[in-house]
C-alpha positions as CSV (number, residue, x, y, z in Angstrom):
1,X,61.8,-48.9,-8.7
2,X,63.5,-47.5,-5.4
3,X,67.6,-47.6,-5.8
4,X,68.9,-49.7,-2.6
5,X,70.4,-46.8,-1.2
6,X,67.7,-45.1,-1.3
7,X,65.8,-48.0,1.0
8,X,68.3,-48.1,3.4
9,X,68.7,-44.1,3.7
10,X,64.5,-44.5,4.6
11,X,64.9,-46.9,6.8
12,X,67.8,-45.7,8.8
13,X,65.9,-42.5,9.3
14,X,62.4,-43.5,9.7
15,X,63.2,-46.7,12.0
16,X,66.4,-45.1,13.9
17,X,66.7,-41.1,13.4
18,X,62.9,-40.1,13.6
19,X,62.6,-41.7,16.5
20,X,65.3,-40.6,18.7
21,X,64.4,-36.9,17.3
22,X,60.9,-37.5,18.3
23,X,61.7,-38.9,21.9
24,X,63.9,-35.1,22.7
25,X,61.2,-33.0,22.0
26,X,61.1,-32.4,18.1
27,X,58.7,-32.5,15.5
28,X,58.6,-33.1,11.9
29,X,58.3,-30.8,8.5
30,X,58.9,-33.3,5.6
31,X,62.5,-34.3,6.4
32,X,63.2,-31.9,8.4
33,X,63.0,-32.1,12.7
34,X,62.5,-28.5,14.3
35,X,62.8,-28.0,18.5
36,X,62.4,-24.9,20.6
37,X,64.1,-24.4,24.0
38,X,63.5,-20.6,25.6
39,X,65.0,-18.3,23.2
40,X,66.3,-21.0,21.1
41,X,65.2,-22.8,18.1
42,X,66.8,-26.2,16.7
43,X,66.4,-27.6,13.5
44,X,68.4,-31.0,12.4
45,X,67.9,-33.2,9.3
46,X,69.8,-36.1,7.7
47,X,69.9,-35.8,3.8
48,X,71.5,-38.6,1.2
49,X,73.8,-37.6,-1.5
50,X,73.8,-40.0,-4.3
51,X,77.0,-40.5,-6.9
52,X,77.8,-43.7,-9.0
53,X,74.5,-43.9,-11.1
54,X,72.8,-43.9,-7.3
55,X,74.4,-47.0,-6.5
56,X,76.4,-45.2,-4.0
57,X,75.4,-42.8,-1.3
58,X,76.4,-40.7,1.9
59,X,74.7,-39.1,4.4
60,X,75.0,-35.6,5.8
61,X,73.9,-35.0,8.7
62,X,73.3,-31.2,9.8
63,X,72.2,-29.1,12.6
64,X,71.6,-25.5,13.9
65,X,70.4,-23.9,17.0
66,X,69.1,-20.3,15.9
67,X,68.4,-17.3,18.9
68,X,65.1,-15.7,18.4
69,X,65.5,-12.7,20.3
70,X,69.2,-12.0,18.3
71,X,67.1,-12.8,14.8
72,X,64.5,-10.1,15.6
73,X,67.2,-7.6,16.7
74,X,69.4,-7.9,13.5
75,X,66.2,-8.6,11.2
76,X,65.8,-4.6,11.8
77,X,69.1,-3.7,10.0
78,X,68.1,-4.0,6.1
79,X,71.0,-6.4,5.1
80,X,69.3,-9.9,7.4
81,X,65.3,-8.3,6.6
82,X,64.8,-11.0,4.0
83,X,66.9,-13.3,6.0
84,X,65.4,-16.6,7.6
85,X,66.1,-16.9,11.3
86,X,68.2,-20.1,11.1
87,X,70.3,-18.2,8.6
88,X,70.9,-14.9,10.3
89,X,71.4,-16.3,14.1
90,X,71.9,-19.4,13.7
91,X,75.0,-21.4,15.0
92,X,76.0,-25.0,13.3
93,X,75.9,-26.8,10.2
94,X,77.5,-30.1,9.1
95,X,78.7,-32.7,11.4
96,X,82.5,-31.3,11.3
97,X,81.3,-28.2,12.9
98,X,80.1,-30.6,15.9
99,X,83.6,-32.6,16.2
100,X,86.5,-32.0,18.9
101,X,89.2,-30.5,17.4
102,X,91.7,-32.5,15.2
103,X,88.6,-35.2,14.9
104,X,87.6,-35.8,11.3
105,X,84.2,-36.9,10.6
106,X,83.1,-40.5,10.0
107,X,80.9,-40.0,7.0
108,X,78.2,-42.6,7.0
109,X,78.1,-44.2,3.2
110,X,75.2,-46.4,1.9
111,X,76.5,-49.2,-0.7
112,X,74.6,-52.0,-3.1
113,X,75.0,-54.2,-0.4
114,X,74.7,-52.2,2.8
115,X,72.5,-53.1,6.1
116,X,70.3,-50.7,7.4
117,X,70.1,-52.6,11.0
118,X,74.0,-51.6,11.1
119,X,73.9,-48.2,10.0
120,X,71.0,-46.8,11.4
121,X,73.2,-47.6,15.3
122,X,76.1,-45.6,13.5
123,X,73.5,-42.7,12.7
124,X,72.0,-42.6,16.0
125,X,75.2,-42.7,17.5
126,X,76.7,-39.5,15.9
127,X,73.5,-37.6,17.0
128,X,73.7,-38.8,20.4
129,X,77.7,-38.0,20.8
130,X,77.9,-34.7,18.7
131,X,75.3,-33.4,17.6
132,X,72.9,-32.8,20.9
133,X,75.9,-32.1,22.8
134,X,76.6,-29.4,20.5
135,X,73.2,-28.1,20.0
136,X,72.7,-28.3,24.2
137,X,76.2,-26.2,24.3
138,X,75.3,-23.6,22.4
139,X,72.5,-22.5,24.1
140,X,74.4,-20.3,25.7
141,X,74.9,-17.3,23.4
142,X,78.6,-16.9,24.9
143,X,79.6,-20.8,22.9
144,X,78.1,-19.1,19.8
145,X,80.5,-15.9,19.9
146,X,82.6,-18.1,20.1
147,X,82.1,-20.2,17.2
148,X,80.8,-17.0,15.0
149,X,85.1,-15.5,15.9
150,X,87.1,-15.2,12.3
151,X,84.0,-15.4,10.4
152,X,83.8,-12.3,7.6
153,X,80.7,-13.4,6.2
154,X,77.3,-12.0,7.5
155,X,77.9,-14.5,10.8
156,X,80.7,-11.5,11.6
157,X,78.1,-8.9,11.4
158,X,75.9,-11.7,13.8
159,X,78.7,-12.5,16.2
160,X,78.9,-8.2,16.6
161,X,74.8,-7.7,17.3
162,X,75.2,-11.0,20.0
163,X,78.1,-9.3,21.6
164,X,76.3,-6.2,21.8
165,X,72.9,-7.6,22.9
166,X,75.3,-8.9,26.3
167,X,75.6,-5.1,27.1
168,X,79.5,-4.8,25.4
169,X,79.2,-2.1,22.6
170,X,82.7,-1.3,22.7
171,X,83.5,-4.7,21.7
172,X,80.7,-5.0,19.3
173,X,81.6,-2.0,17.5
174,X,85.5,-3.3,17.4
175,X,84.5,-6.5,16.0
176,X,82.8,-4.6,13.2
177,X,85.7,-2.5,12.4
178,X,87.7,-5.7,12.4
179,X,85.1,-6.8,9.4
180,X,85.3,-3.4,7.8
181,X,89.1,-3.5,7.9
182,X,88.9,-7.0,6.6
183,X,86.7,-6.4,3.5
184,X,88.5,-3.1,2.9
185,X,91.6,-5.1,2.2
186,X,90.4,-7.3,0.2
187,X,88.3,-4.4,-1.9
188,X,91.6,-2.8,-2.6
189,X,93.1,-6.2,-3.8
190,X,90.0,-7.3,-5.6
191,X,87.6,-4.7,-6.3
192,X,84.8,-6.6,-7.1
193,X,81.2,-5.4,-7.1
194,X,80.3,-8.2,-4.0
195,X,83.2,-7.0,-2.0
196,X,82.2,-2.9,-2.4
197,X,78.8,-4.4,-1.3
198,X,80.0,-6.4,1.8
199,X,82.1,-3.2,2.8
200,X,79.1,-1.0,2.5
201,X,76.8,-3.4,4.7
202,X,79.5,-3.9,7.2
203,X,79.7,0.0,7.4
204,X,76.3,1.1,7.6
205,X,75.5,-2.1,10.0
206,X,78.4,-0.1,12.2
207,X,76.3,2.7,12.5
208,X,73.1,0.9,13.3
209,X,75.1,-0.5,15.7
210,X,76.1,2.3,17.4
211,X,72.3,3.8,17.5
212,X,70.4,0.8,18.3
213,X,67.8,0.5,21.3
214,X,68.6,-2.8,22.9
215,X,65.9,-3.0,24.8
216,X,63.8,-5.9,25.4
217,X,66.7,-7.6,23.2
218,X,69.3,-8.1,25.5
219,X,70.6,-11.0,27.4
220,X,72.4,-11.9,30.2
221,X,75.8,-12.9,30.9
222,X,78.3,-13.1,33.2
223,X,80.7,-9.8,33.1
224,X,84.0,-11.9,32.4
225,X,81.7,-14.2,29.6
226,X,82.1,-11.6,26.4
């Protein structure tokens, strides 16, 4: 027999969520609502986390918008080749990602004794202030270097191939030696096997980099955007 929460999380996103997704443009894969926009792809979902036996539940609500053309330019480099698309260029995530600064996010929790005609507004809500705002923001591949700064994971070696592919090598090459300086330090503190590994990609994706053909990759900008 179906837990409560698991009736209300199906009918706040079949009755509410599906809908609105459907009525902008996206289509459905199991739970999961895809879009396409030029160059850009979109994927969003809502997902339940159960706790408390299953009596208790919260929904987390995620959201990416991936650049094609930046995914097949960095698929080339053998680090991303096994990588999916909405990992390797894609800019987003949870719901905090989406917030103004300083907000903290309003997680949506399904009870024993909650309403589905009251939460599914709340859900619906969040998408229609955060999340398509973000998603229509970061279209532009400037709002996504932005969002990719400070990151030292493989969105560092990202946030380098999209400043290059707006015609700035200098700078893509000096946020790579920011990431190489980065994991060198913390080689030399921690020499773990992951963190020699991380320095090695970061290195060789330097010199790829630097030899790269950018054409039929690149896109446009304004000169003071990067």
């Amino acid at each position: 027999m179906q837990k409560h929460v698991d009736i209300v999380f199906q009918r706040i996103t079949s009755d509410f969520l599906y809908p609105l997704l459907k009525a902008h443009g996206y289509y459905q894969r199991g739970r999961v609502f895809y879009n396409s926009q030029g160059d850009c792809e979109f994927r969003a979902s809502a997902l339940l986390n159960k706790w408390g036996r299953g009596r208790s539940a919260s929904v987390t609500i995620s959201a990416i918008v991936a650049f094609r053309r930046l995914w097949e330019f960095i698929r080339q480099f053998d680090y991303f080749a096994r990588t999916q698309m909405f990992t390797a260029a894609g800019c987003g995530g949870g719901i905090e990602r989406m917030l103004p600064s300083g907000r903290k996010p309003n997680w949506l929790a399904i009870h024993e004794h909650s309403n589905a005609d009251a939460l599914g507004p709340e859900l619906v809500s969040q998408y229609q202030e955060f999340v398509f705002p973000f998603l229509e923001r970061h279209t532009d591949l400037k709002e996504a270097i932005d969002d990719w700064e400070g990151n030292t994971s493989f969105e560092g070696m990202t946030r380098a191939a999209a400043i290059l592919l707006t015609g700035n090598r200098d700078q893509a090459l000096l946020a790579v030696d920011r990431l190489i300086s980065c994991h060198q330090e913390r080689y030399e503190e921690f020499p773990r096997a992951s963190e020699a590994e991380a320095l090695d990609a970061c290195k060789r994706f330097r010199s790829f980099l630097e030899s790269a053909d950018t054409s039929g990759f690149r896109y446009r900008v304004s000169s003071d955007q990067v």
